[in-house]
C-alpha positions as CSV (number, residue, x, y, z in Angstrom):
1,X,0.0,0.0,0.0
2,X,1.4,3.7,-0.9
3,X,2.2,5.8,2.4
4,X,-1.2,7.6,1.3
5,X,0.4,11.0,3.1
6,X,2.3,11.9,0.5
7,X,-0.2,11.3,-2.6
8,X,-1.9,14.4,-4.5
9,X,-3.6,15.0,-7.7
10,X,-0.3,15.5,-10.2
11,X,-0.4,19.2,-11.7
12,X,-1.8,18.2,-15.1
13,X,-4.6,16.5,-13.0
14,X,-7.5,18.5,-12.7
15,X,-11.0,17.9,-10.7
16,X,-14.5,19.2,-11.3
17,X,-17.0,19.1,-9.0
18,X,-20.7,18.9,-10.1
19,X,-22.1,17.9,-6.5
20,X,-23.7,14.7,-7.4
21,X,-20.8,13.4,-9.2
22,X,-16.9,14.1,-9.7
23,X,-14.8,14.2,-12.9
24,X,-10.8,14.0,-13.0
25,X,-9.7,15.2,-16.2
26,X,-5.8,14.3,-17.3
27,X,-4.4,16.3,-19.5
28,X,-1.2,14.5,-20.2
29,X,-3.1,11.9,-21.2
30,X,-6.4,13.2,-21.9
31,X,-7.8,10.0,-19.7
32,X,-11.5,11.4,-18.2
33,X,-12.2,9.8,-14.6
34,X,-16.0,10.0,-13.2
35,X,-16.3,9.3,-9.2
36,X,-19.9,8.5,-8.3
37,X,-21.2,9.7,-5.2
38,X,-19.9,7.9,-3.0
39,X,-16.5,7.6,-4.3
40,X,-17.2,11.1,-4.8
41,X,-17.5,12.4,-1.1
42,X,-14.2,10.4,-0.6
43,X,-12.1,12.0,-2.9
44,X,-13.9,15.7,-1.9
45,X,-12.6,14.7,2.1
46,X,-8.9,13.4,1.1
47,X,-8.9,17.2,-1.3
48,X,-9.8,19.0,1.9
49,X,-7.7,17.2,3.9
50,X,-4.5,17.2,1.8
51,X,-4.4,13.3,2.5
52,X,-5.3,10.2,0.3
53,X,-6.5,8.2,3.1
54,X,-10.5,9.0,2.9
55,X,-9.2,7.0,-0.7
56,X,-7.8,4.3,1.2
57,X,-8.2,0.7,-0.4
58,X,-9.1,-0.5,-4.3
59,X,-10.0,3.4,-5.2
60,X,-6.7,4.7,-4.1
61,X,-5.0,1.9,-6.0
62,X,-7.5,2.4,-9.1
63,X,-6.3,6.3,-9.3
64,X,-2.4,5.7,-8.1
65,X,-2.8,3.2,-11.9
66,X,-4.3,5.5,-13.5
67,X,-1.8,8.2,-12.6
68,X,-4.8,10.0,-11.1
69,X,-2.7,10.1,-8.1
70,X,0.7,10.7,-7.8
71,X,3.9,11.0,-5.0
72,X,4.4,14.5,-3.9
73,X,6.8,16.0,-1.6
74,X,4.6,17.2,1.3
75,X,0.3,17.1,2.0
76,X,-1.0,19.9,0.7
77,X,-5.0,20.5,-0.2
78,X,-5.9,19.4,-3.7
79,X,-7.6,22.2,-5.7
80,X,-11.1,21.2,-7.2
81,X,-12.9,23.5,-9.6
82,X,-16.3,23.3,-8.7
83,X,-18.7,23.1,-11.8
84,X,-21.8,24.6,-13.0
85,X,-25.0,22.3,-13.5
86,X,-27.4,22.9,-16.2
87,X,-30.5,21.4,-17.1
88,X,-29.4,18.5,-19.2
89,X,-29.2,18.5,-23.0
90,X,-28.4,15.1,-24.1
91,X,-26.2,16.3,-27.3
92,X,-29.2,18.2,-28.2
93,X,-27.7,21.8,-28.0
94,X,-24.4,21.1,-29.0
95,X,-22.2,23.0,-32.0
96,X,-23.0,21.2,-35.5
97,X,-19.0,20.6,-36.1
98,X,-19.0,19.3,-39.6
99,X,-22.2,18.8,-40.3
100,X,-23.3,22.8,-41.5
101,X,-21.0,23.8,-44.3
102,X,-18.9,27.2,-43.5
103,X,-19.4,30.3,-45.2
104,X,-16.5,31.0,-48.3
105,X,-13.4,32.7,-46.5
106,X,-10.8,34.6,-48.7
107,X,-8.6,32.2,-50.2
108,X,-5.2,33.7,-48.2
109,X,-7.3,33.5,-44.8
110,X,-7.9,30.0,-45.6
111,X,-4.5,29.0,-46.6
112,X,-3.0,30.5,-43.2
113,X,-5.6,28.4,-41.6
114,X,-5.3,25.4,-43.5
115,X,-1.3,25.9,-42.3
116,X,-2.2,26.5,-38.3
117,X,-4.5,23.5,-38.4
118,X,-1.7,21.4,-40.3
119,X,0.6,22.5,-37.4
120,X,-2.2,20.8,-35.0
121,X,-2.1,17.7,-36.3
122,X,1.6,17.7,-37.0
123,X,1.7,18.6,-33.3
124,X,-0.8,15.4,-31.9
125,X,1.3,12.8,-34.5
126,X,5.0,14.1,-33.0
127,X,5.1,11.5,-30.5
128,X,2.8,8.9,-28.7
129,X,-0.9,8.8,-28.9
130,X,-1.4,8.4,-24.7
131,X,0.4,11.8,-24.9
132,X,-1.2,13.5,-28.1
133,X,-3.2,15.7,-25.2
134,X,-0.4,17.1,-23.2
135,X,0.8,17.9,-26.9
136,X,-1.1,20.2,-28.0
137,X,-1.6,21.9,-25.2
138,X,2.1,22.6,-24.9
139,X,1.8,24.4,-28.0
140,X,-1.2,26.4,-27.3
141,X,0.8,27.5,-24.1
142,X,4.0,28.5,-26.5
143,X,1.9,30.3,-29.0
144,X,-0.1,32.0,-26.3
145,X,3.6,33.1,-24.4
146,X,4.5,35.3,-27.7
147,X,1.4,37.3,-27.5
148,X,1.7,41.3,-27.5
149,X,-1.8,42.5,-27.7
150,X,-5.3,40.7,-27.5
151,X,-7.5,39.9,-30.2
152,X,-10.4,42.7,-31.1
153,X,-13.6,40.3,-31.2
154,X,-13.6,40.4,-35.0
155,X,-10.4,39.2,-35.4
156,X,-10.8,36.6,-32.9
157,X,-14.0,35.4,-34.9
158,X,-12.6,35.6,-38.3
159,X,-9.8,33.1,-36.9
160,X,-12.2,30.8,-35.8
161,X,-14.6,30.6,-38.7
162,X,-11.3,30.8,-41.1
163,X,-10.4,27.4,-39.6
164,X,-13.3,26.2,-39.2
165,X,-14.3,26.3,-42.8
166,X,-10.6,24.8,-43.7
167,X,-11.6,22.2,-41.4
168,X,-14.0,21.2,-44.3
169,X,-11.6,20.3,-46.3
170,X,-9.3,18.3,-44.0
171,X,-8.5,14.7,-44.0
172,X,-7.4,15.2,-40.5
173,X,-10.0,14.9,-37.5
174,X,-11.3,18.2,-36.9
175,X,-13.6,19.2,-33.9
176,X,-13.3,21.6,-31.3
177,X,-9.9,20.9,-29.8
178,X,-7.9,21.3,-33.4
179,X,-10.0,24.2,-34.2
180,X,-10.0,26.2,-31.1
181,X,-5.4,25.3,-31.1
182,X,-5.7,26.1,-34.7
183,X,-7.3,29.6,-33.9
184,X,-5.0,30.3,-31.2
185,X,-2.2,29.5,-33.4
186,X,-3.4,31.2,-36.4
187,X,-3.8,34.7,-34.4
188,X,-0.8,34.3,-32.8
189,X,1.2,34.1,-35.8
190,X,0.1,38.4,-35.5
191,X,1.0,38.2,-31.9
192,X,-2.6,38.7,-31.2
193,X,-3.8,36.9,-28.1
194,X,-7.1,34.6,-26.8
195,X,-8.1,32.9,-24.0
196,X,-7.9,29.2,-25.0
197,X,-10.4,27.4,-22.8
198,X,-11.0,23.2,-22.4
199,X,-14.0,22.8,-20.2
200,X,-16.4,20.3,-19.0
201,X,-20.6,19.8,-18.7
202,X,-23.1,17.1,-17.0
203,X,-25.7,15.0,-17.7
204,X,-24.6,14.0,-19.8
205,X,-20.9,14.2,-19.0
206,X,-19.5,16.1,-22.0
207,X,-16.0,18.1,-22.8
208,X,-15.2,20.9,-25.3
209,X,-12.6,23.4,-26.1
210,X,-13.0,27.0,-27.6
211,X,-11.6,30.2,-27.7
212,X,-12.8,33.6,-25.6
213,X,-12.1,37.2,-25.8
214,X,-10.4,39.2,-23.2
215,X,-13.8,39.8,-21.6
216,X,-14.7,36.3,-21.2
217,X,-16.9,35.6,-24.3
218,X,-17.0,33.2,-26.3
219,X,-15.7,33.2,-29.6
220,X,-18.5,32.3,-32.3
221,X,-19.8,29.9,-30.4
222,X,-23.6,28.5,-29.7
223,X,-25.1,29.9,-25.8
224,X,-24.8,26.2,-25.1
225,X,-21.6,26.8,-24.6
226,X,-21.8,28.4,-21.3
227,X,-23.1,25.3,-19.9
228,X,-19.6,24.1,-19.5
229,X,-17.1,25.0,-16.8
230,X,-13.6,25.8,-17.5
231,X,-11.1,23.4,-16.3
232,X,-7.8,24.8,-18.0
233,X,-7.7,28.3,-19.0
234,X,-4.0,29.6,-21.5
235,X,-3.4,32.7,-22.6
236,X,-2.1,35.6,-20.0
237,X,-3.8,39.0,-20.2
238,X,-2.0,41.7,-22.5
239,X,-2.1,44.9,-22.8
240,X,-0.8,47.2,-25.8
């Protein structure tokens, strides 16, 4: 058995709350972990109390595997996000990605975002598939570093719909998290920043990613989309 004392979440672990349930979301790995209730209220005490023991037994065991849980050098609390619950939608509200052909975008906007989403998919095939998550997030994070100044909300927009309509032409997969790196690439190839956010929603359990202005909206994007609750925000505030 692991000396439980010393066992915490690892950095690129994060946990969202939605009361009734608990999601762990790896984003080395991009492994998703629900804990029902009672598991739940287990891993809620060992958070407040900076120990694994409330875990104690097959659980601890399961996340320890999973990499869920790992050593660290001294018990500290474990951050959880707590998440906002929504009537549920069942798949119902959710962005048609692929299905509704884009609007025609100037053939050099296109190109650039043909390139940005090219440099996605490069990005996820450099290396193993377990890791194709921590990836591309790596990337966002560099592209987001060389920022100067933040988007204006049309140029954010005409990133996203540039990619999304050279998404209809890709052989690559393309849904929200190679568009919304895509954008954040594209406009920071100007030095022009967004906030890149991967988030989480319930019943049913369901993740996206997407890109938001400085002032926390959206970027062309359904209202559904504020059913979800950021788990990992990149992209630093700038100012010109």
């Amino acid at each position: 058995m692991p000396d439980l004392d010393v066992l915490a979440p690892p950095a690129h672990v994060r946990a969202a709350d939605f009361g009734h349930f608990l999601v762990l979301i790896d984003y080395r790995t991009g492994h998703v972990q629900g804990l029902l209730p009672a598991a739940a209220t287990r891993f809620r005490d060992a958070a407040r109390n900076g120990t694994a023991h409330p875990l104690a037994g097959p659980l601890a065991n399961q996340l320890l595997a999973a990499g869920l849980l790992a050593p660290v050098p001294a018990a500290t609390s474990w951050p959880v996000i707590t998440a906002t619950t929504r009537a549920a939608s069942w798949g119902s509200t959710e962005h048609p990605a692929g299905t509704v052909r884009p609007a025609p975008i100037p053939a050099g906007s296109l190109l650039a975002a043909a390139g940005a989403l090219a440099a996605v998919a490069a990005v996820k095939a450099a290396g193993e598939h377990s890791t194709s998550m921590l990836r591309v997030v790596r990337a966002v994070e560099r592209a987001t570093s060389t920022c100067r100044r933040p988007a204006t909300p049309d140029q954010a927009k005409a990133a996203v719909l540039a990619v999304r309509a050279a998404g209809w032409y890709s052989p690559a997969r393309t849904a929200c998290l190679e568009e919304s790196a895509a954008a954040v690439l594209l406009l920071a190839a100007r030095r022009l920043s967004v906030t890149w956010c991967h988030g989480i929603a319930a019943d049913p359990v369901r993740l996206h990613a997407w890109v938001q202005t400085e002032d926390g909206t959206p970027v062309a994007e359904l209202p559904s989309t504020l059913a979800y609750t950021p788990v990992l925000t990149l992209g630093a505030r700038h100012h010109c």
